[in-house]
FIPA-372598 format. One line per field, with one value per residue: residue number from 1; residue in one letter; x, y, z of N, C-alpha, C, O in turn. Coordinates in steps of 0.05 Angstrom, whole numbers. Layout:
pos = c(NUM|...)
code = c(A|...)
n_xx = c(X|...)
n_yy = c(Y|...)
n_zz = c(Z|...)
ca_xx = c(X|...)
ca_yy = c(Y|...)
ca_zz = c(Z|...)
c_xx = c(X|...)
c_yy = c(Y|...)
c_zz = c(Z|...)
o_xx = c(X|...)
o_yy = c(Y|...)
o_zz = c(Z|...)
! end
This chain:
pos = c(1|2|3|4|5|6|7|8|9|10|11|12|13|14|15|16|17|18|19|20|21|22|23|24|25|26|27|28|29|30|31|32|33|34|35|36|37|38|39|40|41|42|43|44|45|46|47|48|49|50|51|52|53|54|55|56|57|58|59|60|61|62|63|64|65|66|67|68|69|70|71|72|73|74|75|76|77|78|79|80|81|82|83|84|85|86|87|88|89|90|91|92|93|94|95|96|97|98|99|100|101|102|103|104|105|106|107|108|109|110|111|112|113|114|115|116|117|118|119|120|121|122|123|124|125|126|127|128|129|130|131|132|133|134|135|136|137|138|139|140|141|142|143|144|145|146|147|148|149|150|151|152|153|154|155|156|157|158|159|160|161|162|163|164|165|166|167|168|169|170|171|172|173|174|175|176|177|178|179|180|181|182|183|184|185|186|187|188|189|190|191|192|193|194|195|196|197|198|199|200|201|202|203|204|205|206|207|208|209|210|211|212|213|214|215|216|217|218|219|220|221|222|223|224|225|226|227|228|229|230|231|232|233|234|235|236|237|238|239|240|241|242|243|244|245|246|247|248|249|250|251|252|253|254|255|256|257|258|259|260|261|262|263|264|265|266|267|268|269|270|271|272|273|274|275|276|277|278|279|280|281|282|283|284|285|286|287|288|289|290|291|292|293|294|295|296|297|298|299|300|301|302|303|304|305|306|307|308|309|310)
code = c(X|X|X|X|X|X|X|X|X|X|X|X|X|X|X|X|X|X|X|X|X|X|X|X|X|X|X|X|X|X|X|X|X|X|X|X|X|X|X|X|X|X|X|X|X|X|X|X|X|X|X|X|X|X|X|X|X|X|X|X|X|X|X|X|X|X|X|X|X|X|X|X|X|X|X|X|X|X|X|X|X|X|X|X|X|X|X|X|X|X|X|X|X|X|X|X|X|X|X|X|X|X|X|X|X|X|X|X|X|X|X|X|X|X|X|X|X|X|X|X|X|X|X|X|X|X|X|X|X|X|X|X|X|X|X|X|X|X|X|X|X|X|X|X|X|X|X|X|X|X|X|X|X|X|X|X|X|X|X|X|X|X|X|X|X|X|X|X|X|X|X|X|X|X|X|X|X|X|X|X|X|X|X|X|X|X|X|X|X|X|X|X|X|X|X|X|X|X|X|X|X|X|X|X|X|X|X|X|X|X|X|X|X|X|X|X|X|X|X|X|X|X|X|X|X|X|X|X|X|X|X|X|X|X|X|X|X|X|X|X|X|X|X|X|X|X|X|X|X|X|X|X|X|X|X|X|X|X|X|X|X|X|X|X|X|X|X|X|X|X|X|X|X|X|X|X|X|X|X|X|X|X|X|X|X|X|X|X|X|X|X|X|X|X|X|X|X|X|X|X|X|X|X|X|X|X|X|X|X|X)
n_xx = c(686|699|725|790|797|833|808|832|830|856|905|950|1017|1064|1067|1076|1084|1077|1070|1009|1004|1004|1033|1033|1019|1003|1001|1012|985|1023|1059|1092|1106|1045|1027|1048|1043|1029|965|920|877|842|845|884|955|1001|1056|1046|1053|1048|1050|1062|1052|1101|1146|1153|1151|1071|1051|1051|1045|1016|978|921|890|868|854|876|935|966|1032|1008|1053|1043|1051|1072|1076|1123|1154|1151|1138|1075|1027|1017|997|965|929|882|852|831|814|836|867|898|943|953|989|990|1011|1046|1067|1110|1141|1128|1089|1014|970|945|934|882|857|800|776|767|750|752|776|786|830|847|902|910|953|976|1032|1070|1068|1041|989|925|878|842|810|762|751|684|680|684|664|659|662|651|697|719|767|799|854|885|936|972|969|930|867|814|760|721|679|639|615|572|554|581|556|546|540|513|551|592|651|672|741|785|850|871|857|810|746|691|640|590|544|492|486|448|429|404|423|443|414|363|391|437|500|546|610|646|717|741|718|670|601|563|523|465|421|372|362|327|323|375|359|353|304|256|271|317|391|424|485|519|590|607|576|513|445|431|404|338|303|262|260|235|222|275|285|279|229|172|165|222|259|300|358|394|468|446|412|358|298|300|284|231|213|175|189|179|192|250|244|248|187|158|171|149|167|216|269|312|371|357|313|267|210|218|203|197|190|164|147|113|85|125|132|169|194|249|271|345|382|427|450|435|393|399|381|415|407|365|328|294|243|226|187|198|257|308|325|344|388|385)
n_yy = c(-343|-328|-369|-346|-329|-304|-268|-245|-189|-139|-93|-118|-114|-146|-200|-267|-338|-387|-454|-457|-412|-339|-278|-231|-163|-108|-40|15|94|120|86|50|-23|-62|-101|-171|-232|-295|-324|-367|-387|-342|-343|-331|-363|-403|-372|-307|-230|-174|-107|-59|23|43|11|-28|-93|-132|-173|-245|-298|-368|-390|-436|-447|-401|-401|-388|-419|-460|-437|-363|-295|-231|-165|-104|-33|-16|-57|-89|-159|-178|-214|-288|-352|-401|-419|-470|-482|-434|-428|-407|-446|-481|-456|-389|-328|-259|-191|-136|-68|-58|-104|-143|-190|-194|-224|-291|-353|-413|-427|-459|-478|-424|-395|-379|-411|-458|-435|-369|-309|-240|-195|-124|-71|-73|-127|-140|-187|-171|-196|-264|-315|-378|-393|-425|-441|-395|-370|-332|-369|-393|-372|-310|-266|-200|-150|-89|-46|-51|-101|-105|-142|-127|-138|-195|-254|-297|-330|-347|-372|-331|-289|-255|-274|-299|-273|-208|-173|-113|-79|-22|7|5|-40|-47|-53|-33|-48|-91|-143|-177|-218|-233|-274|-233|-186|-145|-157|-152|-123|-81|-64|1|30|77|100|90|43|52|49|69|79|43|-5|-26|-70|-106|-146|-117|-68|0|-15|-9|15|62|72|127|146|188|204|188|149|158|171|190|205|176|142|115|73|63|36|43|96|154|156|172|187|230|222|270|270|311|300|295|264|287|304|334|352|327|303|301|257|245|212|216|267|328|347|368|396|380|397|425|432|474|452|449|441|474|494|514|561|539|556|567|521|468|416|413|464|523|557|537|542|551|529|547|498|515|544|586|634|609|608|614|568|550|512|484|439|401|406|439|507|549|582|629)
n_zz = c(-201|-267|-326|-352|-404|-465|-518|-580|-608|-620|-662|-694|-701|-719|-760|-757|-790|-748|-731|-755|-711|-698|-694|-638|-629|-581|-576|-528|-531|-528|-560|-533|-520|-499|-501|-511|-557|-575|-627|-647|-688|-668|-615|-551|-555|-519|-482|-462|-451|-416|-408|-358|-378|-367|-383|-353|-343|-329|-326|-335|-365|-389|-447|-471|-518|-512|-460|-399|-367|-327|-288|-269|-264|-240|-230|-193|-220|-207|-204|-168|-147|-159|-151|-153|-179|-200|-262|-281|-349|-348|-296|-240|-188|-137|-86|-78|-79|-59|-64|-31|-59|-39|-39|10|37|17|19|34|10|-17|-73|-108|-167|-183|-139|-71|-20|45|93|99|94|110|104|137|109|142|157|198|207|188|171|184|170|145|76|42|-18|-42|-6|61|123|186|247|235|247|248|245|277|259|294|316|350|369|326|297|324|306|271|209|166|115|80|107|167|222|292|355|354|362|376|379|400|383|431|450|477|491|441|407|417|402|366|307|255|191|172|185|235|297|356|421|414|444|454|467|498|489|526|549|584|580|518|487|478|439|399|354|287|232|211|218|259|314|359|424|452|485|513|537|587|595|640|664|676|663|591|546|529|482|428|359|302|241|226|241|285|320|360|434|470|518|559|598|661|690|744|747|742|698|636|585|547|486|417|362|293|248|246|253|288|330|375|429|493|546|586|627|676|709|761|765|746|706|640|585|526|469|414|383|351|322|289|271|288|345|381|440|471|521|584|627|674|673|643|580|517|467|414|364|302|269|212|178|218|216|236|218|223|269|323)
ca_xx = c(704|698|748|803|805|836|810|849|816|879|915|971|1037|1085|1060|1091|1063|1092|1058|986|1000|997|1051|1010|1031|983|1013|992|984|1057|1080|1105|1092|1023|1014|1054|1039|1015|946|914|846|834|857|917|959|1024|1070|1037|1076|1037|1071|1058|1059|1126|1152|1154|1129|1051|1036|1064|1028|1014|950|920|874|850|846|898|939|989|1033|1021|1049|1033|1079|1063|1080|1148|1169|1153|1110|1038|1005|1031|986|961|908|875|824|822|801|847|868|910|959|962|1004|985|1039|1044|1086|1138|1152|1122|1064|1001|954|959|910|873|830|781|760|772|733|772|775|806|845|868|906|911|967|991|1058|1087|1071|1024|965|910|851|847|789|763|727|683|672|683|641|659|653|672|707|730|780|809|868|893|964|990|959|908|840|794|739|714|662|630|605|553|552|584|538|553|517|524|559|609|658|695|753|797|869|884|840|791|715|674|614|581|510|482|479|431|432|388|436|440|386|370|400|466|519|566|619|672|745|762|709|646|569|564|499|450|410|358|350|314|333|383|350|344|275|256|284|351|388|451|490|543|619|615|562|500|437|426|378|321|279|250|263|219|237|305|280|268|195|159|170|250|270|334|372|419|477|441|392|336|286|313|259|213|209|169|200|168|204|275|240|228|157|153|181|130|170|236|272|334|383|342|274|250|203|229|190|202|181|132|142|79|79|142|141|161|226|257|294|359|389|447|445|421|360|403|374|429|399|340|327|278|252|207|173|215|275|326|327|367|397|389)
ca_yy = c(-328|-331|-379|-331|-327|-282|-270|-224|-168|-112|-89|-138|-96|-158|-223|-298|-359|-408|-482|-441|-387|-308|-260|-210|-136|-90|-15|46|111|131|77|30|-42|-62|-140|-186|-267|-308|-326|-385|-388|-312|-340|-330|-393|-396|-350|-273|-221|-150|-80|-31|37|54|0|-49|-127|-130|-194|-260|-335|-382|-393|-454|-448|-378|-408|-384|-444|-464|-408|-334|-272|-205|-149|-78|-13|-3|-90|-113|-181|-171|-237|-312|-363|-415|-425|-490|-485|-410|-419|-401|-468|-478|-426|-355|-304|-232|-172|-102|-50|-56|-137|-156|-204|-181|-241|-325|-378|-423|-429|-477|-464|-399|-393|-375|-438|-458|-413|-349|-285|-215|-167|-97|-64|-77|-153|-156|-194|-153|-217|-284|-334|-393|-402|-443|-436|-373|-346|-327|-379|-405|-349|-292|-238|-182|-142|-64|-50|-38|-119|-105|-150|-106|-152|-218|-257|-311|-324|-365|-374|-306|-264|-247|-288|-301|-256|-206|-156|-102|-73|-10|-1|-12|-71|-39|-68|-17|-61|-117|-152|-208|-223|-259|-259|-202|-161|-135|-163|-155|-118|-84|-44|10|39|90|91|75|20|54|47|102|83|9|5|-50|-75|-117|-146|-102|-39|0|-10|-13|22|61|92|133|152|206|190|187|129|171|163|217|201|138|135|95|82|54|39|60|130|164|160|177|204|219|235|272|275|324|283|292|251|301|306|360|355|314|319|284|261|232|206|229|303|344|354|395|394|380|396|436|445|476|433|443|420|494|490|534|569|522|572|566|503|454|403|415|487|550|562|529|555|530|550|523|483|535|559|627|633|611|614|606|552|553|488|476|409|392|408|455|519|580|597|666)
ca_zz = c(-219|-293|-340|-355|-435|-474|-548|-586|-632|-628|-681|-702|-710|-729|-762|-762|-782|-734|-735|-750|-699|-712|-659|-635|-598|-577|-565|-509|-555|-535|-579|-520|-519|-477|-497|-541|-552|-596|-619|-664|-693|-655|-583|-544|-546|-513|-477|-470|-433|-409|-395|-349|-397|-366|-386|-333|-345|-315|-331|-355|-361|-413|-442|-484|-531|-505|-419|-384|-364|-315|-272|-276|-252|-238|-225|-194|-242|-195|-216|-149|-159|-144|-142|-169|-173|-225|-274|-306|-361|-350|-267|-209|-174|-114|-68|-82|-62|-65|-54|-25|-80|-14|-29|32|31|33|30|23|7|-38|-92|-126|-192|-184|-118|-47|0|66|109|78|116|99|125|128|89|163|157|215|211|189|175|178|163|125|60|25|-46|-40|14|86|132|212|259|226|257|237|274|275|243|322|324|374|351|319|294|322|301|252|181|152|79|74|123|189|251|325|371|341|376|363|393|392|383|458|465|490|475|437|408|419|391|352|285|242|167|160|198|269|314|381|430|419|457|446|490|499|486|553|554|594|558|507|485|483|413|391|322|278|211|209|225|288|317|383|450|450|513|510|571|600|591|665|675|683|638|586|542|533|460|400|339|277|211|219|238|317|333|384|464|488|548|561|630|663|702|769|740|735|674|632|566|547|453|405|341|284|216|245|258|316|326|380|466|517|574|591|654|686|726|786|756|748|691|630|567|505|451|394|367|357|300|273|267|311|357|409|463|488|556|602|643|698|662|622|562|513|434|402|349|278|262|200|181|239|210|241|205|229|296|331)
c_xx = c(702|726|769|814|804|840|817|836|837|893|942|990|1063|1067|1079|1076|1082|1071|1032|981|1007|1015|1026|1024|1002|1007|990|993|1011|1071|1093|1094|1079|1021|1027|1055|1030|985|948|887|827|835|876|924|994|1034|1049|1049|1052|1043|1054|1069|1090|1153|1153|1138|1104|1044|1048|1043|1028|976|948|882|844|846|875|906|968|1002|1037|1024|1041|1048|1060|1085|1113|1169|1166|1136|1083|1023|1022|1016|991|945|906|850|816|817|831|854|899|928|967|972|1010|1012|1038|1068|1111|1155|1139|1092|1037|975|952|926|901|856|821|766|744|760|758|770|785|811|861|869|922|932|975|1014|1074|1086|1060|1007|941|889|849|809|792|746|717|660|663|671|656|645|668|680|718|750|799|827|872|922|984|988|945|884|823|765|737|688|649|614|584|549|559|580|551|533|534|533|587|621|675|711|772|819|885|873|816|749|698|649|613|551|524|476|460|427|416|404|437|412|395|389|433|484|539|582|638|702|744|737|679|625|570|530|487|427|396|359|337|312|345|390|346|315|280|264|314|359|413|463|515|574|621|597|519|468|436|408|357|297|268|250|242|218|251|311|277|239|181|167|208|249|299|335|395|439|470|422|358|324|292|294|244|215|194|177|181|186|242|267|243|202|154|164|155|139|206|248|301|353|369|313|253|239|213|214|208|211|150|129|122|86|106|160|144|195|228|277|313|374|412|440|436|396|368|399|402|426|373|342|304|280|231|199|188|241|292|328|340|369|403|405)
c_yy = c(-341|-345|-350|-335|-308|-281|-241|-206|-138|-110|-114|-122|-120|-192|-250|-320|-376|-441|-473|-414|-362|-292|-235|-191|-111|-63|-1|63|121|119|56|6|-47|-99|-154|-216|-274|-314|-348|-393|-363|-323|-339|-360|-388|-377|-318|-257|-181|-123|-65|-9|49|40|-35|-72|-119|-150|-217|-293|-336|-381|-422|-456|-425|-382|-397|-416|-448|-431|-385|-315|-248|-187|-116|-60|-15|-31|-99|-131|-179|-190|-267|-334|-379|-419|-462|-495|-458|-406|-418|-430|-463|-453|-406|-341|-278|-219|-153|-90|-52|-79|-149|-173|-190|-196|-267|-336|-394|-422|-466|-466|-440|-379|-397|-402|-436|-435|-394|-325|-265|-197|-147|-95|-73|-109|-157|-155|-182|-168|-244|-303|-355|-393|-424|-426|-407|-344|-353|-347|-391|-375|-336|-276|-221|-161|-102|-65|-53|-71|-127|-117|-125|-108|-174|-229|-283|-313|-351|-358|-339|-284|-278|-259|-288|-270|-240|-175|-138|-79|-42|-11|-5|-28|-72|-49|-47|-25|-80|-123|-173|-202|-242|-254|-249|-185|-165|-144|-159|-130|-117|-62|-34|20|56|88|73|54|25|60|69|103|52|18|-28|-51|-103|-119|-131|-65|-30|-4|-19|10|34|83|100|153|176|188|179|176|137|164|194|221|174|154|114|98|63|48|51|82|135|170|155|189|201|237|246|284|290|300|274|274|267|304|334|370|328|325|289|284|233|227|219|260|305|352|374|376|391|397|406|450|452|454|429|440|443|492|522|536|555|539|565|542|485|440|407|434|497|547|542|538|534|546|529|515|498|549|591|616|627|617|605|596|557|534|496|448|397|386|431|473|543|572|622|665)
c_zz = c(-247|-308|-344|-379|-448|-509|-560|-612|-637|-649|-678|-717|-732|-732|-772|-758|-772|-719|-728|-728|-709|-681|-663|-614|-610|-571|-539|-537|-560|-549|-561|-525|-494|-479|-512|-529|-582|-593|-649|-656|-671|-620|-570|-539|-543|-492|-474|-439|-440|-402|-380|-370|-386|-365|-380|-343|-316|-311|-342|-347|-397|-422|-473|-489|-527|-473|-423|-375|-351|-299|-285|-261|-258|-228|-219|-214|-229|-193|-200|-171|-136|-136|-159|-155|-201|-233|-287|-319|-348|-317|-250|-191|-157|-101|-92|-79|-73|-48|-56|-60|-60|-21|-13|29|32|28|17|21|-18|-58|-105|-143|-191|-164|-94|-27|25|78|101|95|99|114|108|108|113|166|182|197|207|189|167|196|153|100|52|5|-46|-22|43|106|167|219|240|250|248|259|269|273|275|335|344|357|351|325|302|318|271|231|175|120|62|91|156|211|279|346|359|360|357|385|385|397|409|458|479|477|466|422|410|411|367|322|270|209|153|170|229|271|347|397|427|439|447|461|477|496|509|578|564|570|557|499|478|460|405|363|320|251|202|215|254|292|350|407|456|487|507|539|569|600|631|679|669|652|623|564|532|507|445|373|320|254|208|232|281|316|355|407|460|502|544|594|638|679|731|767|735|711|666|599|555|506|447|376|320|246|226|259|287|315|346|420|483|541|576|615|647|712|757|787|753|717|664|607|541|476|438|380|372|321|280|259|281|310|380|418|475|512|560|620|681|694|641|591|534|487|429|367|339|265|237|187|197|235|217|218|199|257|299|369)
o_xx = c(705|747|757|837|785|860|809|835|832|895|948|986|1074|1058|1094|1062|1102|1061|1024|961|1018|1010|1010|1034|991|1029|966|999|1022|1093|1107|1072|1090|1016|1019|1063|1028|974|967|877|804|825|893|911|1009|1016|1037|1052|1045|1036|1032|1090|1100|1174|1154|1115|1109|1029|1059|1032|1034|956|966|862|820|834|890|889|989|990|1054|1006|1032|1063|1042|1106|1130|1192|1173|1127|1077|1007|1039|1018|1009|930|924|830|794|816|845|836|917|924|980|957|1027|1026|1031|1079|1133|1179|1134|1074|1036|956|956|904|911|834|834|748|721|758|777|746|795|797|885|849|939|926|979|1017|1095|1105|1068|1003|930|872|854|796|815|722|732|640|640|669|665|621|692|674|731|742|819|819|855|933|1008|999|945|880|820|751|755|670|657|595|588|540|547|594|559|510|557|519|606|605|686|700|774|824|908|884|804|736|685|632|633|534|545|461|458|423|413|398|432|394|416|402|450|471|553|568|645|709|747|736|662|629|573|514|505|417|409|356|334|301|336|408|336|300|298|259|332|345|427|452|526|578|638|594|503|472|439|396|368|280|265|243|234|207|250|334|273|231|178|179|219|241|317|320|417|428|480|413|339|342|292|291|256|217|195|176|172|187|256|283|240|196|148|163|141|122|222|241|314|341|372|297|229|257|214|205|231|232|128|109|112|89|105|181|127|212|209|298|308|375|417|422|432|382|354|408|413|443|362|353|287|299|218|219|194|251|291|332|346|353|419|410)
o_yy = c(-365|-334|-330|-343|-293|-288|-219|-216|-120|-133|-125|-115|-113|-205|-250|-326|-380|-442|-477|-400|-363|-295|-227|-196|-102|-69|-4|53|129|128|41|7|-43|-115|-150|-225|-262|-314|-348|-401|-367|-309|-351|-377|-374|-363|-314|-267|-171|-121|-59|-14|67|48|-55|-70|-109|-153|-211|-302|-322|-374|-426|-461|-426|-364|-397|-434|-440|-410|-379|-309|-244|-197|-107|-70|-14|-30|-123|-127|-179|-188|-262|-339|-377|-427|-475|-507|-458|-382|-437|-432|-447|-431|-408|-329|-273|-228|-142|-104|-45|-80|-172|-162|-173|-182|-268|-328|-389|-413|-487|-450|-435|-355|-413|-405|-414|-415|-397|-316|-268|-187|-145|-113|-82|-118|-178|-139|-181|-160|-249|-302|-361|-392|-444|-411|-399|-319|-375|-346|-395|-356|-351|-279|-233|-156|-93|-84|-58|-75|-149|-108|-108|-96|-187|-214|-276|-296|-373|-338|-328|-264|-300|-251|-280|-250|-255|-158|-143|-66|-39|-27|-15|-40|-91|-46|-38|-7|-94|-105|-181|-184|-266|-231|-251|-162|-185|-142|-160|-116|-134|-42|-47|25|54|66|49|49|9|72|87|121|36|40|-49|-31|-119|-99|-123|-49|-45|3|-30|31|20|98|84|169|179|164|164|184|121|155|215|242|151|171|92|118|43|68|70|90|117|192|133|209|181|260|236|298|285|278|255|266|256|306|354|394|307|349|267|305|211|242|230|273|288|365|397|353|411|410|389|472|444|443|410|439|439|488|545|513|563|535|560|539|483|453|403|432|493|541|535|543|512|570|508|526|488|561|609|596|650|633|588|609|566|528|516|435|375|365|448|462|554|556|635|686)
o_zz = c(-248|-304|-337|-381|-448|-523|-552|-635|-654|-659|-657|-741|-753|-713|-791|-740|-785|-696|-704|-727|-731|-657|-680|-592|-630|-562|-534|-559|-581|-557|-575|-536|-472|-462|-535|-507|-604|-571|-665|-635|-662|-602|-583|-526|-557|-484|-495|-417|-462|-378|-389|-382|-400|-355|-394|-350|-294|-292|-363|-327|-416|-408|-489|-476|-532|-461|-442|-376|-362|-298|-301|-245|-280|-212|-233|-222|-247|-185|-201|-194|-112|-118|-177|-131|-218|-215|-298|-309|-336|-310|-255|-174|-162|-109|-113|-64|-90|-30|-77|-77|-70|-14|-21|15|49|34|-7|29|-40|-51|-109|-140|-195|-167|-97|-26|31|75|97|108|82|136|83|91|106|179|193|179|229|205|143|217|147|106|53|6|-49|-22|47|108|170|204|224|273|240|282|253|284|274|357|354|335|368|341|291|327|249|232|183|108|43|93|164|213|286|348|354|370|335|402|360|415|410|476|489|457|485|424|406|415|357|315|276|202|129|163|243|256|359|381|431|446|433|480|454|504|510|602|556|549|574|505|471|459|405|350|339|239|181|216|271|274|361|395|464|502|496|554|548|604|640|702|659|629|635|564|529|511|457|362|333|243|193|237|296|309|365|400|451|502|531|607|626|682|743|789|724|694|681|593|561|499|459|363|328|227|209|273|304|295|338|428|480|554|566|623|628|730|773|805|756|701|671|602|537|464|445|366|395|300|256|247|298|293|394|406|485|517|549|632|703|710|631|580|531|479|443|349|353|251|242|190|188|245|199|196|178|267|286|381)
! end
């Protein structure tokens, strides 16, 4: 974070020389007062006091020789106090304390020259717990977690120099586990998992520096597989399979860049082979049916892009 000096170029409504200093008020256009302090040799020195345009104090600290200096507050538009900390030599140094428009806290900790430190926690307007970590010098570091306003953990998981590593979960507001996988600081690596509210595998997804690549499988709310592909630079490429719940092969597609390229292979729930349409490379129709083989609509892809339905 940058020194916090404030050099003064606004109009000057009321002037006093007081042992080389100059008073200084800034207006809004309505004519209210926006800033009044002193300044000497064009920096703020002393006292300076900030409005919200509807009056309200925004702002109050000292400043020396243009740094901010020693304690200042901050006030939301409606007078709570917003933040109260302290400056020296313009930076941010030791405890903080940020504040909802309600009063209620809404997050603690330290600084170093003007950089986040130590153990600092974030909550709701209800005063739970919403995230708590440590820093250094300003970056994300050691266990992280993060909660849901109902204080069920959300996020767990660890930081390295800011970025995200190791093993990291996440949960929904019952408690319930809905991902899991590895971090490395390129991103997602490796094998991850995702699940259902009520906890069962929704679908299993590889990456690599971030990106999907690799092998994905995604399943039936009710255990079952339902379909198994690949992905490539981010994108779906190549063979997928898709499965009805009896486990039977139900089509067979090839996708290339995200597209559809064209079906190989289309059955009805009892493995009777079924007429696809016209598509080939990207272009034509495909036929979709229910799950008994009745014809249910017909689909218009071009460069393997979905194009009408009849």
């Amino acid at each position: 974070m940058s020194p916090q000096k404030l050099f003064l170029f606004a109009l000057i409504a009321n002037i006093s020389i007081i042992f080389g200093q100059t008073e200084y008020k800034e207006f809004y256009e309505n004519g209210k007062l926006a800033q009044v302090g002193n300044k000497q040799d064009g920096y703020a020195q002393g006292e300076f006091k900030e409005y919200h345009e509807n009056g309200n104090i925004s702002k109050i600290g000292y400043y020396e020789e243009g740094y901010a200096e020693g304690e200042f507050k901050e006030f939301h538009s409606n007078g709570q106090l917003a933040r109260i900390g302290k400056y020296h030599k313009g930076m941010a140094e030791g405890n903080w304390l940020y504040y909802h428009t309600n009063g209620k806290l809404k997050a603690s900790g330290k600084r170093e020259k003007g950089k986040a430190t130590g153990t600092w926690k974030i909550f709701y307007e209800n005063e739970q717990l919403s995230e708590t970590g440590n820093y250094e010098k300003g970056l994300k570091i050691g266990e992280f977690k993060t909660f849901h306003k109902n204080g069920q953990l959300m996020h767990n998981g660890s930081f390295s120099k800011g970025l995200k590593v190791g093993l990291w979960k996440s949960f929904n507001k019952k408690g319930v586990l809905i991902s899991e996988g590895i971090y490395k600081e390129d991103g997602k690596n490796l094998n991850w998992k995702y699940y259902f509210n009520d906890g069962k595998l929704n679908y299993t997804q590889n990456f690599k520096n971030g990106e999907r690549k690799g092998k994905w499988e995604a399943f039936y709310p009710t255990g079952e597989l339902m379909s198994i592909g690949n992905f490539e630079d981010n994108e779906r490429n190549g063979e997928q399979k898709d499965y009805f719940k009896n486990g039977k092969l139900k089509a067979v597609k090839l996708f290339k860049d995200n597209k559809l390229m064209d079906v190989y292979q289309l059955y009805d729930i009892n493995g009777n082979l079924l007429d696809k349409g016209t598509l080939v490379n990207g272009n034509g129709t495909l036929n979709v049916y229910t799950d008994d083989g009745n014809l249910k609509q017909t689909e218009t892809y071009k460069k393997g892009e979905l194009s009408s339905v009849n």
